[in-house]
C-alpha positions as CSV (number, residue, x, y, z in Angstrom):
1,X,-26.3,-9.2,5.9
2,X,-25.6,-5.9,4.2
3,X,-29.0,-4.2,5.2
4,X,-28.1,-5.6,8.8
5,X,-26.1,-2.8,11.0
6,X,-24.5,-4.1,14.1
7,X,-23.3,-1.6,17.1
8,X,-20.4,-1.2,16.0
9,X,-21.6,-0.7,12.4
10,X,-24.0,2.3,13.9
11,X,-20.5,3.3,15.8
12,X,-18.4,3.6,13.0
13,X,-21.8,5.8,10.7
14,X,-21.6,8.2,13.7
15,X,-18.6,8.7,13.7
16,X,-18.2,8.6,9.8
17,X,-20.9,11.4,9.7
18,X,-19.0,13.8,12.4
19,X,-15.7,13.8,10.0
20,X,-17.9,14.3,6.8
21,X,-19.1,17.0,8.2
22,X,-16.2,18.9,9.7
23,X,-14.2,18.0,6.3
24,X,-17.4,19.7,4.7
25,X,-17.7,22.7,7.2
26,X,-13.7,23.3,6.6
27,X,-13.5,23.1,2.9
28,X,-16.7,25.1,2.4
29,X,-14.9,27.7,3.7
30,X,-12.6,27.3,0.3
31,X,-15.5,27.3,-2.0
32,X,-14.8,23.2,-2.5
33,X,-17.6,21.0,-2.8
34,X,-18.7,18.5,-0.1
35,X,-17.4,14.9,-0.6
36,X,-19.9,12.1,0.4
37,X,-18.7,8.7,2.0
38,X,-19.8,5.7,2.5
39,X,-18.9,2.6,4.9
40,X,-18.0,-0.4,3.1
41,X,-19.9,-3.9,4.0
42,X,-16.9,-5.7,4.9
43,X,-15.7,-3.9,8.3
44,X,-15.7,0.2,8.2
45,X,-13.6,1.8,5.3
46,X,-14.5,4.7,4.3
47,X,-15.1,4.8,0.6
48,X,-15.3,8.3,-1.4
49,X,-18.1,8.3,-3.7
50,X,-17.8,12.0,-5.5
51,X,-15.1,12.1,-8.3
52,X,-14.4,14.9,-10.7
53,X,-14.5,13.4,-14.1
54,X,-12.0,14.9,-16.7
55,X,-13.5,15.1,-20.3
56,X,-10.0,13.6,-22.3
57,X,-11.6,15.5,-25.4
58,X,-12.4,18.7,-24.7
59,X,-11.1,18.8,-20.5
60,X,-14.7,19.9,-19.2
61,X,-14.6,18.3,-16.0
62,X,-18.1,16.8,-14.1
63,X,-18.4,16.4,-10.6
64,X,-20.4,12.8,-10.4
65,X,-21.6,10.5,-7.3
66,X,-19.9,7.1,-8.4
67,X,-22.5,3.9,-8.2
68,X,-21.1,2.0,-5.3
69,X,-22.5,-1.5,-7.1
70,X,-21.5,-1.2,-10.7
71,X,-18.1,-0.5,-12.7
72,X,-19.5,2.8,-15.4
73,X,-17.9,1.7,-18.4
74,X,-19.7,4.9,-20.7
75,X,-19.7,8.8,-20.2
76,X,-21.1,11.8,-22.2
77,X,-20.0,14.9,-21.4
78,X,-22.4,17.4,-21.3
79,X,-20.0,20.2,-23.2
80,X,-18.9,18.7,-26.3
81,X,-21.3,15.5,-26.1
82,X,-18.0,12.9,-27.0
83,X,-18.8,9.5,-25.3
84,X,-15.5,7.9,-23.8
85,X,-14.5,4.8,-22.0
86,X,-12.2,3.2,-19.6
87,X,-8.7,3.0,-20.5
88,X,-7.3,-0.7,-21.1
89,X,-6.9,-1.9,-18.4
90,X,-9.0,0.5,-16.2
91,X,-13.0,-1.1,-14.8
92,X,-14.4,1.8,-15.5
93,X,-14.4,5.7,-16.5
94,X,-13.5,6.8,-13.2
95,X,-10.4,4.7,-13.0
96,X,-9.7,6.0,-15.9
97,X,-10.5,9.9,-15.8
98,X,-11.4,10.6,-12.5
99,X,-10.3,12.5,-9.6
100,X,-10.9,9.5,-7.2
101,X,-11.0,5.7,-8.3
102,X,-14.6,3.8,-8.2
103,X,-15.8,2.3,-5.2
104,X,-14.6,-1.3,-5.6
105,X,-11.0,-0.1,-6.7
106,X,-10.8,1.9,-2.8
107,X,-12.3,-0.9,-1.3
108,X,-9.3,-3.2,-2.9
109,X,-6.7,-0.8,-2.1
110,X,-8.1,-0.7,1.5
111,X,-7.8,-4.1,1.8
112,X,-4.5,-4.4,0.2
113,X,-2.8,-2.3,2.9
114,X,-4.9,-3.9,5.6
């Protein structure tokens, strides 16, 4: 059923696409990056899938497109090449060190205050 898109499926992309794009064409005025979304399978909530990661040795941070099926549980940054994990009790490094929780974590919390 995922692959499947119903009308109201198509509804929601459309209009999902019009506010990416206005967030996009107002915070390009501020020299930010665009943010990319995604609708989740289980009934339209939008789910951000860019994060800033935050090096915890050396504070380099790495702007990343999050895997919307899979927790990442390993990072290398690029600057000083130190590997990290998740936190205890974090899923993954973007829990732990990123600007926006994974996927599955905003899906939950979407749910939660459903």
């Amino acid at each position: 059923m995922r692959g499947e898109m119903t009308v109201q499926d198509r509804s929601l992309a459309t209009q999902l696409e019009a506010v990416r794009l206005i967030y996009n064409e107002i915070f390009d005025r501020y020299e930010r990056k665009p943010v990319a979304f995604h609708i989740n399978a289980s009934g339209g909530a939008m789910v951000e899938l860019i994060s800033i990661l935050t090096c915890p040795e050396c504070g380099t941070k790495h702007e990343e497109t999050m895997p919307e099926d899979l927790c990442q549980f390993f990072y290398r940054c690029s600057n000083c090449e130190v590997v990290f994990r998740p936190k205890p009790g974090d899923c993954c490094v973007y829990c732990s060190y990123g600007s926006v929780k994974c996927p599955s974590k905003q899906e939950e919390e979407e749910n939660r205050s459903a």
